[in-house]
Backbone bond lengths (Angstrom), bond angles and torsions (degrees), N, CA, C in turn:
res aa  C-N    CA-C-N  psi(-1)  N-CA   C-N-CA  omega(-1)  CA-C   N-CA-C  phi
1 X - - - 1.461 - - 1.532 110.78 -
2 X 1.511 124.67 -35.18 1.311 123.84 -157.13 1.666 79.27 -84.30
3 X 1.403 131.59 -59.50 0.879 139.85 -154.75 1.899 102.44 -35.81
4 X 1.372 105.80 -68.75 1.390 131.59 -165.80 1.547 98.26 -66.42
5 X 1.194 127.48 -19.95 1.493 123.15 169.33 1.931 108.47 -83.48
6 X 1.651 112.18 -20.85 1.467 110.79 -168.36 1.777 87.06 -95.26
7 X 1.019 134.40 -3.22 1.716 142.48 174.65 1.281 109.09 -78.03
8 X 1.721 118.92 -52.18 1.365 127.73 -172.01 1.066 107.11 -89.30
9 X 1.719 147.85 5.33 0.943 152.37 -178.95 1.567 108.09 -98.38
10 X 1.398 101.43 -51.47 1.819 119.46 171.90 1.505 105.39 -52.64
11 X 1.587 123.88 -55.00 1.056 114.67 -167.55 1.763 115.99 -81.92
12 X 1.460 109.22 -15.00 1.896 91.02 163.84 1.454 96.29 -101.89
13 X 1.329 145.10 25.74 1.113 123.55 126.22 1.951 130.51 -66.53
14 X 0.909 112.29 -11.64 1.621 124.42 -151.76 1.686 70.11 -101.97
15 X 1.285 114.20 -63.13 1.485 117.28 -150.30 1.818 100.54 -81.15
16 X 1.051 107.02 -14.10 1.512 107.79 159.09 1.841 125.85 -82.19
17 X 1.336 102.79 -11.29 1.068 100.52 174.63 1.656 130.03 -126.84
18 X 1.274 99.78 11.42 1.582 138.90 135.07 1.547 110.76 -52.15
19 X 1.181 122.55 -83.15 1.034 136.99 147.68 1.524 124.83 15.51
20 X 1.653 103.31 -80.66 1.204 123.83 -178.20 1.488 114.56 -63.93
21 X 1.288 89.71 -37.54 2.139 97.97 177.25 1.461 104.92 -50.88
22 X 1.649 101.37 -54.03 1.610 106.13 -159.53 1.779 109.82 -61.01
23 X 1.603 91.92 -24.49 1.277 106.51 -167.18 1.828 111.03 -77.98
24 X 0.964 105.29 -10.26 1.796 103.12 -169.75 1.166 95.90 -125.56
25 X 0.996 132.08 27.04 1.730 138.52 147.97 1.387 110.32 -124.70
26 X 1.160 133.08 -30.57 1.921 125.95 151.87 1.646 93.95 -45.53
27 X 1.347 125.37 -72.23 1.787 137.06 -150.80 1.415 90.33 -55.45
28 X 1.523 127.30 -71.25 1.157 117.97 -179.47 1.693 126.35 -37.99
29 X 1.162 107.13 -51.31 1.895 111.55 175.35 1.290 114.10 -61.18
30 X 1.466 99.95 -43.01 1.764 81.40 175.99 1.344 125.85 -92.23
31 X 1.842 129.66 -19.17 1.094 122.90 -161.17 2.089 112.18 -65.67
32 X 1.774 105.54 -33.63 1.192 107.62 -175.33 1.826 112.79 -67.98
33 X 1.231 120.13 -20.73 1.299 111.24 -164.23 1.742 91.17 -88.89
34 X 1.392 113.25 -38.59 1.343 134.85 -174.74 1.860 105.55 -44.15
35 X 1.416 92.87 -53.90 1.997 85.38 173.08 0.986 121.58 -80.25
36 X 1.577 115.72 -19.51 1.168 111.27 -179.32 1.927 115.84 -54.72
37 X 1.530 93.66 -56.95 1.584 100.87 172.96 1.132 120.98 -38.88
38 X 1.567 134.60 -70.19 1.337 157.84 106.82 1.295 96.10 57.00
39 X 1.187 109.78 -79.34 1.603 123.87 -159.94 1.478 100.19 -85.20
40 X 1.155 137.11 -74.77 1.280 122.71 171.32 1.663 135.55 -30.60
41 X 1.276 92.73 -38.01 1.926 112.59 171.55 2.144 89.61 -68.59
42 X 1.183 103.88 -51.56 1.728 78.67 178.55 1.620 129.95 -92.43
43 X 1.448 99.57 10.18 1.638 107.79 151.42 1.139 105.89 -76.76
44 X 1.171 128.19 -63.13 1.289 129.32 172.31 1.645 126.45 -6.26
45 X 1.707 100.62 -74.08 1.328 132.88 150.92 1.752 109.26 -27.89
46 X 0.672 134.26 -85.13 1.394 152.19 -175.07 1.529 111.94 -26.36
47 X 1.829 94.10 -54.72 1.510 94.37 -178.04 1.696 116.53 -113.10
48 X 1.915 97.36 48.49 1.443 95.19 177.05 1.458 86.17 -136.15
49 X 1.267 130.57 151.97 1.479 158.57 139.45 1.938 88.96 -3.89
50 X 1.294 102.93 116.99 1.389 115.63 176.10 1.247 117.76 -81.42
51 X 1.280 110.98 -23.97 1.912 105.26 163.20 1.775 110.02 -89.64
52 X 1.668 110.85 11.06 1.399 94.59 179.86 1.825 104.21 -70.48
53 X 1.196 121.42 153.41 1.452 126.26 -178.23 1.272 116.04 -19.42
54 X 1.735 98.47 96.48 1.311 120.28 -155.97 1.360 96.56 -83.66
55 X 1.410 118.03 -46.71 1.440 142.45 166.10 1.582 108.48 -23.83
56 X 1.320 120.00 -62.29 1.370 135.61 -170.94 1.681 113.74 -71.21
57 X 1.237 110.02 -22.09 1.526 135.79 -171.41 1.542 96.40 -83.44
58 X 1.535 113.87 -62.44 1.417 109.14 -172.47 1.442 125.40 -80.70
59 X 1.407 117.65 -3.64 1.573 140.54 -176.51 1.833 87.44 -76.57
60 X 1.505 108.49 -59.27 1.206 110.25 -160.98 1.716 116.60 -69.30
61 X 1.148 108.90 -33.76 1.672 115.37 168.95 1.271 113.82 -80.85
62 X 1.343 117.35 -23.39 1.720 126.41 175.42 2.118 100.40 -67.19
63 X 1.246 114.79 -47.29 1.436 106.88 157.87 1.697 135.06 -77.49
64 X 1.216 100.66 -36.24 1.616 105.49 157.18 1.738 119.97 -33.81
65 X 1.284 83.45 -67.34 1.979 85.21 167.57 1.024 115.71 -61.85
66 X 1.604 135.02 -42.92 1.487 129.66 -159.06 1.877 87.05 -64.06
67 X 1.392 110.13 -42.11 1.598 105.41 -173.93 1.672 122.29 -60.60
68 X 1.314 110.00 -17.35 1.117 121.77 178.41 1.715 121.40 -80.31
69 X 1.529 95.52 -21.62 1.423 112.80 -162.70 1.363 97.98 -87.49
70 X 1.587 109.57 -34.04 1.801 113.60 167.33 1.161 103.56 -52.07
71 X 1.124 126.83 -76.84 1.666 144.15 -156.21 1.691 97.17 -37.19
72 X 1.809 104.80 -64.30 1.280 114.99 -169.12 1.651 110.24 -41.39
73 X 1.746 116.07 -28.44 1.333 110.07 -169.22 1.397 107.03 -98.74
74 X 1.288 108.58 -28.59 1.502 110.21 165.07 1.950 106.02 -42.69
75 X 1.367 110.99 -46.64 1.843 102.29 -156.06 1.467 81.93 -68.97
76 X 1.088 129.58 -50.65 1.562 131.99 -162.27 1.152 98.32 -35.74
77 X 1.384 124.40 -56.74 1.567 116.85 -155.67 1.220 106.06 -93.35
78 X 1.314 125.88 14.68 1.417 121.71 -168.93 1.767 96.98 -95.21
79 X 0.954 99.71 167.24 2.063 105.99 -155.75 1.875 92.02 -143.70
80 X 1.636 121.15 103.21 1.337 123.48 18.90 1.198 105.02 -114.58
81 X 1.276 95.99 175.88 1.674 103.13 -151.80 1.592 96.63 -154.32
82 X 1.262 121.64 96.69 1.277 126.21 -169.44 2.286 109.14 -95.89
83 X 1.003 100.66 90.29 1.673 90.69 177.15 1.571 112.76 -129.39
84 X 1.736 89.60 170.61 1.792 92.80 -163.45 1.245 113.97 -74.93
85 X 1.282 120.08 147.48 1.778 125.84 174.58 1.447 105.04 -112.63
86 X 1.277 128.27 161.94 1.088 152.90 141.38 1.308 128.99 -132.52
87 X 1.782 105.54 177.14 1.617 94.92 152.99 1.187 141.42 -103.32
88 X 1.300 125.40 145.31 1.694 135.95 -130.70 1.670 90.83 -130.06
89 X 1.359 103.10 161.20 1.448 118.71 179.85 1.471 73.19 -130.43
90 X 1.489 94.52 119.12 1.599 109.09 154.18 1.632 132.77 -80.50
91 X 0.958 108.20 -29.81 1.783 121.00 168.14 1.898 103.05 -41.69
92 X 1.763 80.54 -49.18 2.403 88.00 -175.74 0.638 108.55 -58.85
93 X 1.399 126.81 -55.97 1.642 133.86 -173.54 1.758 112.33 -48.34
94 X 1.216 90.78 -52.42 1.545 86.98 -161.08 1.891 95.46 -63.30
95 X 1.219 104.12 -46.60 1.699 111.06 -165.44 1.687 102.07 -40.27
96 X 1.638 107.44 -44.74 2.016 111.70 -148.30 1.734 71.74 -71.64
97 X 1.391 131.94 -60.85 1.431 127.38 -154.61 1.376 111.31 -51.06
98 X 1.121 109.78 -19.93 1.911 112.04 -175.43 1.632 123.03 -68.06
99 X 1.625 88.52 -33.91 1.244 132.46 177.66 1.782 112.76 -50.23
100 X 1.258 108.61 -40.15 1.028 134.83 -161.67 1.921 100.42 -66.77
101 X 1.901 80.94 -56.99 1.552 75.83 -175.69 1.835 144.23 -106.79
102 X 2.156 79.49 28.26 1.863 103.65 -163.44 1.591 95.70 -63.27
103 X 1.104 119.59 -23.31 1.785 115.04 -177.28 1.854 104.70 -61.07
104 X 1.678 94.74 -49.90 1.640 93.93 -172.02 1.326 111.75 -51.30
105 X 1.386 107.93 -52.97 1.325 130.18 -149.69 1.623 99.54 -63.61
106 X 1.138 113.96 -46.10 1.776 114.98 -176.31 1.767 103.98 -74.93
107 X 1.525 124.97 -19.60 1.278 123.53 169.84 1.391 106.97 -48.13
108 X 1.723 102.71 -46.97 1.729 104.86 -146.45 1.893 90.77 -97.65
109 X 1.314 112.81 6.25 1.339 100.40 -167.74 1.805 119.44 62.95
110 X 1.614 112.94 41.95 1.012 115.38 -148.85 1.490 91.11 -114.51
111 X 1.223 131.60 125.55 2.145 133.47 167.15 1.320 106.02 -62.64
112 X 1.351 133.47 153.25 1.433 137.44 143.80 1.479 91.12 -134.37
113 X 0.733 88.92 142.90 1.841 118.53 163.46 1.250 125.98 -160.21
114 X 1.462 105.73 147.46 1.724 121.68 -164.61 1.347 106.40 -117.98
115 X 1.025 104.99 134.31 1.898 104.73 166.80 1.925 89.02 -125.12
116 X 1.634 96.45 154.57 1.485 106.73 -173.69 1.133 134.11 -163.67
117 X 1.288 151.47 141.97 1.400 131.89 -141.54 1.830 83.02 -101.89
118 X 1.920 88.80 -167.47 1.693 105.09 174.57 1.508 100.80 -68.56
119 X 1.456 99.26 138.43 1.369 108.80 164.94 1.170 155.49 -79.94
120 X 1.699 81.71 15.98 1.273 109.15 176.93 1.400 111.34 -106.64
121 X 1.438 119.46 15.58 1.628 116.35 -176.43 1.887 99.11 -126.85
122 X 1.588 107.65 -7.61 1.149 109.53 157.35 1.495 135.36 -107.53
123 X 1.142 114.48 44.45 1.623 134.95 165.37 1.220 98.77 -59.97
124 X 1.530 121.47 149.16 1.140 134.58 -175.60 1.619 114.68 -142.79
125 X 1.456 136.60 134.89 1.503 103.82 148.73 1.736 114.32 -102.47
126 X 1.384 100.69 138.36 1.389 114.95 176.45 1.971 128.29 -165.65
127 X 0.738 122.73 -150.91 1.322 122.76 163.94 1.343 108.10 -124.41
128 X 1.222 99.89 133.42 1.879 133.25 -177.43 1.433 109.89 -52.99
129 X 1.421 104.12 -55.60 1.569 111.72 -173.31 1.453 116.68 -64.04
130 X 1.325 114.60 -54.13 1.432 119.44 166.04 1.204 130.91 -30.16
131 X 2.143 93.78 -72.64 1.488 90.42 173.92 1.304 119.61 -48.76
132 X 1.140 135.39 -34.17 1.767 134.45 -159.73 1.710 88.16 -78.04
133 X 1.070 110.73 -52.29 1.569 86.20 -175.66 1.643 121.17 -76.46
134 X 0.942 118.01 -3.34 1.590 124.05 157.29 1.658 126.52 -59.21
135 X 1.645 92.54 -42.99 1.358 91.48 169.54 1.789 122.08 -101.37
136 X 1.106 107.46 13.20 1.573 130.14 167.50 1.775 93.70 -70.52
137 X 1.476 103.68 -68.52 1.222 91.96 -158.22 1.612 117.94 -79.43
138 X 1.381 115.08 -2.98 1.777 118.27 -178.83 1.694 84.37 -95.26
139 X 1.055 139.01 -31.47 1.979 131.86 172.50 1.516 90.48 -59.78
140 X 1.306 117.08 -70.36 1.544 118.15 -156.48 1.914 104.41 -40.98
141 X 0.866 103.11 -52.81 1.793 108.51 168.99 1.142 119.37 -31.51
142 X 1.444 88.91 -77.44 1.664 106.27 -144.56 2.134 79.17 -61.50
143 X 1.381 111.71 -46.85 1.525 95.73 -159.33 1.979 110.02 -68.80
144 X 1.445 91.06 -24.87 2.037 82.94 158.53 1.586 123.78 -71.91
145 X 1.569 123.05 -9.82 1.306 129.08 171.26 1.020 116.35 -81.35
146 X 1.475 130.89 -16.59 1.582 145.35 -139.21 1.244 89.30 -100.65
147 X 1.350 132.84 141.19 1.770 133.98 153.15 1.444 97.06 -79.26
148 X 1.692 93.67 -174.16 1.645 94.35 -179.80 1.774 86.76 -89.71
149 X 1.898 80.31 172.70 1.506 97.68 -173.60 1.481 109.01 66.18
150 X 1.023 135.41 11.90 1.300 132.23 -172.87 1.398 124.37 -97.01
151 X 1.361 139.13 -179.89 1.134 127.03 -167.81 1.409 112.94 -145.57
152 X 1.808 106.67 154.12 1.571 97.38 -164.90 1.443 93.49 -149.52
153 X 1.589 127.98 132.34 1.796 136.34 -155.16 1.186 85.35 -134.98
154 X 1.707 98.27 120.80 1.437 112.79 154.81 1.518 116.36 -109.17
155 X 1.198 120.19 119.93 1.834 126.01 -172.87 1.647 94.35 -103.78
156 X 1.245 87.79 121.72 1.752 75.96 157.31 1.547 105.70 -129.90
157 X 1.650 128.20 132.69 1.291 117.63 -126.64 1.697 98.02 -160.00
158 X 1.366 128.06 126.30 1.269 105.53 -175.42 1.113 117.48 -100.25
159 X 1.527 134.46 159.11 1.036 138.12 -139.56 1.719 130.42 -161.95
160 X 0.792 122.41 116.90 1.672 119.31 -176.76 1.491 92.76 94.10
161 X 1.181 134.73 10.96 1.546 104.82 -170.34 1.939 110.53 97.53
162 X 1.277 118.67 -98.13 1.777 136.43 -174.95 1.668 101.16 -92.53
163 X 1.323 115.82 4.89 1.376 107.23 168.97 1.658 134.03 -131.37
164 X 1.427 136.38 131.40 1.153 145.83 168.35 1.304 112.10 -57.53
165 X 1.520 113.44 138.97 2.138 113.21 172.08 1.577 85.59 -130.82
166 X 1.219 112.86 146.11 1.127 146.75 146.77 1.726 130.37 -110.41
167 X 1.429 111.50 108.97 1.486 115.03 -155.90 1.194 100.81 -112.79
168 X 1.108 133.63 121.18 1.650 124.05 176.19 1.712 100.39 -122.90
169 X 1.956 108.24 128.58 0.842 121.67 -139.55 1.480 95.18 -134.63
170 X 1.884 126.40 116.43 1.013 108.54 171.70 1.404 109.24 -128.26
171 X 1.310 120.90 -174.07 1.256 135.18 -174.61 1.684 120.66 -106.59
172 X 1.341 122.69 31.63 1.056 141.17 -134.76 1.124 124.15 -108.39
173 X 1.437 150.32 -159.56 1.730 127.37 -166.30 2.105 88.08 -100.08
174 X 1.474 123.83 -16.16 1.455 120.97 171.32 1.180 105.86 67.96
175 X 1.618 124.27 160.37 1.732 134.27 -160.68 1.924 91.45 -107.39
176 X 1.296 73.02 163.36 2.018 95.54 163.71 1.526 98.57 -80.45
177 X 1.571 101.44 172.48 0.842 109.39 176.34 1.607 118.83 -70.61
178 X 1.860 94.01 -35.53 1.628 103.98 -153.61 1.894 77.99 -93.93
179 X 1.480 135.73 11.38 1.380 99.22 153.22 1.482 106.03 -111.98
180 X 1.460 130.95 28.27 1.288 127.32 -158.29 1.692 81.50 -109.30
181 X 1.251 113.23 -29.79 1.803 120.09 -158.18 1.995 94.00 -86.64
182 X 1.362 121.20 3.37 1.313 127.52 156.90 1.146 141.03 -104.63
183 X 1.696 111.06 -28.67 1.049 115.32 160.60 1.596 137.15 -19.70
184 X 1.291 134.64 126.40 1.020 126.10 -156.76 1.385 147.83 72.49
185 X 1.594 102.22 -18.60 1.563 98.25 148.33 0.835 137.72 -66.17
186 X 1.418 145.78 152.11 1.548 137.85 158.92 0.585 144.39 -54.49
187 X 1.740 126.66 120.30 1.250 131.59 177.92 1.262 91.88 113.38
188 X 1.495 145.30 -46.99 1.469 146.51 -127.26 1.533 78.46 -108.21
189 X 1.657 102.77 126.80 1.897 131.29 -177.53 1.760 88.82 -155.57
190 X 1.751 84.14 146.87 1.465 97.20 178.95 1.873 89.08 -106.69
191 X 1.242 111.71 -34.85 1.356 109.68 -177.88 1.818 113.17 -44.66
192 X 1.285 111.31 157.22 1.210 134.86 169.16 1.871 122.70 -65.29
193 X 1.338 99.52 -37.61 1.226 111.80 177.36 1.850 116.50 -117.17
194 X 1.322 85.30 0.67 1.827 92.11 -172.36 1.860 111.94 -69.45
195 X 1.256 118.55 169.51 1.266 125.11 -169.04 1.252 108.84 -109.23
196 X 1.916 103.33 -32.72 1.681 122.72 -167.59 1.089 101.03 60.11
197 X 1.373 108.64 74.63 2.219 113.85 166.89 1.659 91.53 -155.55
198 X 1.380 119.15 -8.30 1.385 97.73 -179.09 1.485 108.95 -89.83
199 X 1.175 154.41 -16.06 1.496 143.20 160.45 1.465 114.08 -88.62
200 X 1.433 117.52 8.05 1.184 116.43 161.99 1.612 123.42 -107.02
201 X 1.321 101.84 -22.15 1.657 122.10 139.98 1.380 110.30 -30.27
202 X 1.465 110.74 -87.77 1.001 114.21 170.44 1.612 164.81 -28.84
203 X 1.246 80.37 -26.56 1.703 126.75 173.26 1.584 88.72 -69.96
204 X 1.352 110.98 -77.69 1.260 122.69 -141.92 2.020 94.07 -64.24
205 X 1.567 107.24 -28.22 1.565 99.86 -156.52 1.647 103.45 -90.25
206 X 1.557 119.79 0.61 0.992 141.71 166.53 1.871 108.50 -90.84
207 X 0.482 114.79 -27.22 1.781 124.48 174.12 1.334 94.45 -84.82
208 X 1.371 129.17 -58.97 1.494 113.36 -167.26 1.632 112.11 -78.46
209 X 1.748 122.92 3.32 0.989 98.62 139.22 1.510 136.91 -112.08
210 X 1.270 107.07 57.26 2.098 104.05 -162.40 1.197 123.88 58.47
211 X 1.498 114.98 21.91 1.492 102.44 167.42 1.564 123.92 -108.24
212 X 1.266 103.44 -145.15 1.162 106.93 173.42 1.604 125.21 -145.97
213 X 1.537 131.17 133.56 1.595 125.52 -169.91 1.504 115.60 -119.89
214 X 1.575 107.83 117.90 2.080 99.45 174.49 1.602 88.89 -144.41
215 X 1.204 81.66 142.85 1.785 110.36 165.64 1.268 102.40 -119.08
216 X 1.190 101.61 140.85 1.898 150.78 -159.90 1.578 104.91 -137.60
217 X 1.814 96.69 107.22 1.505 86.22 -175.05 1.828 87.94 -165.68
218 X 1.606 99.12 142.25 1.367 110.56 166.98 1.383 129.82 -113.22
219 X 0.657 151.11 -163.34 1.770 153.10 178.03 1.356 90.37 -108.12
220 X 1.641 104.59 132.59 1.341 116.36 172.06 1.684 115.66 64.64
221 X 0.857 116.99 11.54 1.940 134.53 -160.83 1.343 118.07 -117.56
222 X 1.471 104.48 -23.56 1.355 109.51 -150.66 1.524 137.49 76.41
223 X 1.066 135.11 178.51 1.704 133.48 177.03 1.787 107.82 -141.16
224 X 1.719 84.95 142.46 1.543 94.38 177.26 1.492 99.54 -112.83
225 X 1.640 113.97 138.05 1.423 111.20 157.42 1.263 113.53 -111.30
226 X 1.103 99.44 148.54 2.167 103.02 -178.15 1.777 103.05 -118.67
227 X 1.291 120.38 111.79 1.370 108.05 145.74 1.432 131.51 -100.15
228 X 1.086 129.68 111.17 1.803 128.84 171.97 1.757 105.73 -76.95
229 X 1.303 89.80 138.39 1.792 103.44 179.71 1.662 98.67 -139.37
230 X 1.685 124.92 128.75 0.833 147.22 168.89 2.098 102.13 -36.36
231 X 0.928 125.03 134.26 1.910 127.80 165.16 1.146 108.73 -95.61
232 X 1.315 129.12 159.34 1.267 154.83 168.26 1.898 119.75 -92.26
């Protein structure tokens, strides 16, 4: 059993870093032609009548970015990938990201709440940007899994001794088994509009800092995600 779990681990590593190759030579080809447009489409803008089809203006930059937001995950996964670290107060991080999504959350009639240790026993070294988008995209989930009235627990909790967990916990409609046993490959989205690169993102931005990522989830149960990150 251990064996066949240290096999399936090797092989979405291999295939994750396949992946990343293909991925930082797509990002590269398209990002330069990509601003180029970009910027000209908002000269464009500039020197036309601002109520001309404003509608048509914001449709078109409203996908411009969504294209950018690919790209951005494409570089992520691309391998090597040299960026700055420091040390981080994890308590902040997690708090500004929550922040992000108190508008949704009161749309859908949706709870978040955090419980959290001293913040001084969750110091971290890592990069800022990452983590925040790590937990962008395990929030972005769990709060599209969430019904209304529903509820969503963030613990951040120390653990092993030299390490921090962060568990985010919802109450939510939860995966199968046989789509829980995919999660994280590439490409593979149950969503309608999904790409399937953001929990494999994730994977990877959790690996590049020494930790570790599993989701725990039943049908009808809800799902738990756990990330562990090494302390300082």
């Amino acid at each position: 059993m251990e064996r066949k779990k240290n096999e399936e681990v090797i092989r979405k590593l291999d295939k994750l870093s396949a992946v990343g190759q293909l991925a930082a030579g797509v990002a590269h080809e398209i990002r330069n032609p990509l601003t180029s447009i970009k910027g000209f489409l908002q000269l464009f803008q500039s020197q036309l009548p601002s109520e001309l089809n404003k509608e048509y203006w914001d449709i078109v930059f409203s996908e411009l970015n969504r294209i950018e937001l690919i790209v951005n995950e494409f570089m992520v996964l691309a391998k090597p990938q040299s960026v700055p670290l420091g040390r981080l107060n994890l308590n902040r991080i997690i708090h500004n990201t929550i922040k992000l999504f108190d508008t949704q959350a009161i749309l859908h009639n949706i709870s978040i709440k955090i419980r959290h240790v001293d913040s001084e026993k969750t110091q971290i070294i890592g990069n800022e940007n990452h983590l925040k988008q790590l937990l962008i995209n395990v929030l972005k989930n769990s709060l599209e899994a969430t019904p209304k009235f529903g509820k969503i627990l963030i613990k951040i909790e120390l653990f092993r001794e030299s390490n921090v967990r962060i568990r985010v916990i919802d109450n939510g409609k939860g995966i199968t088994k046989e789509k829980l046993s995919m999660i994280g490959t590439p490409f593979y989205t149950t969503k309608e509009k999904g790409i399937g690169l953001g929990l494999t993102m994730s994977q990877k931005i959790v690996q590049e800092h020494n930790g570790t990522f599993r989701i725990l989830s039943k049908r009808c149960f809800g799902t738990i995600v756990d990330i562990e990150l090494p302390t300082v």
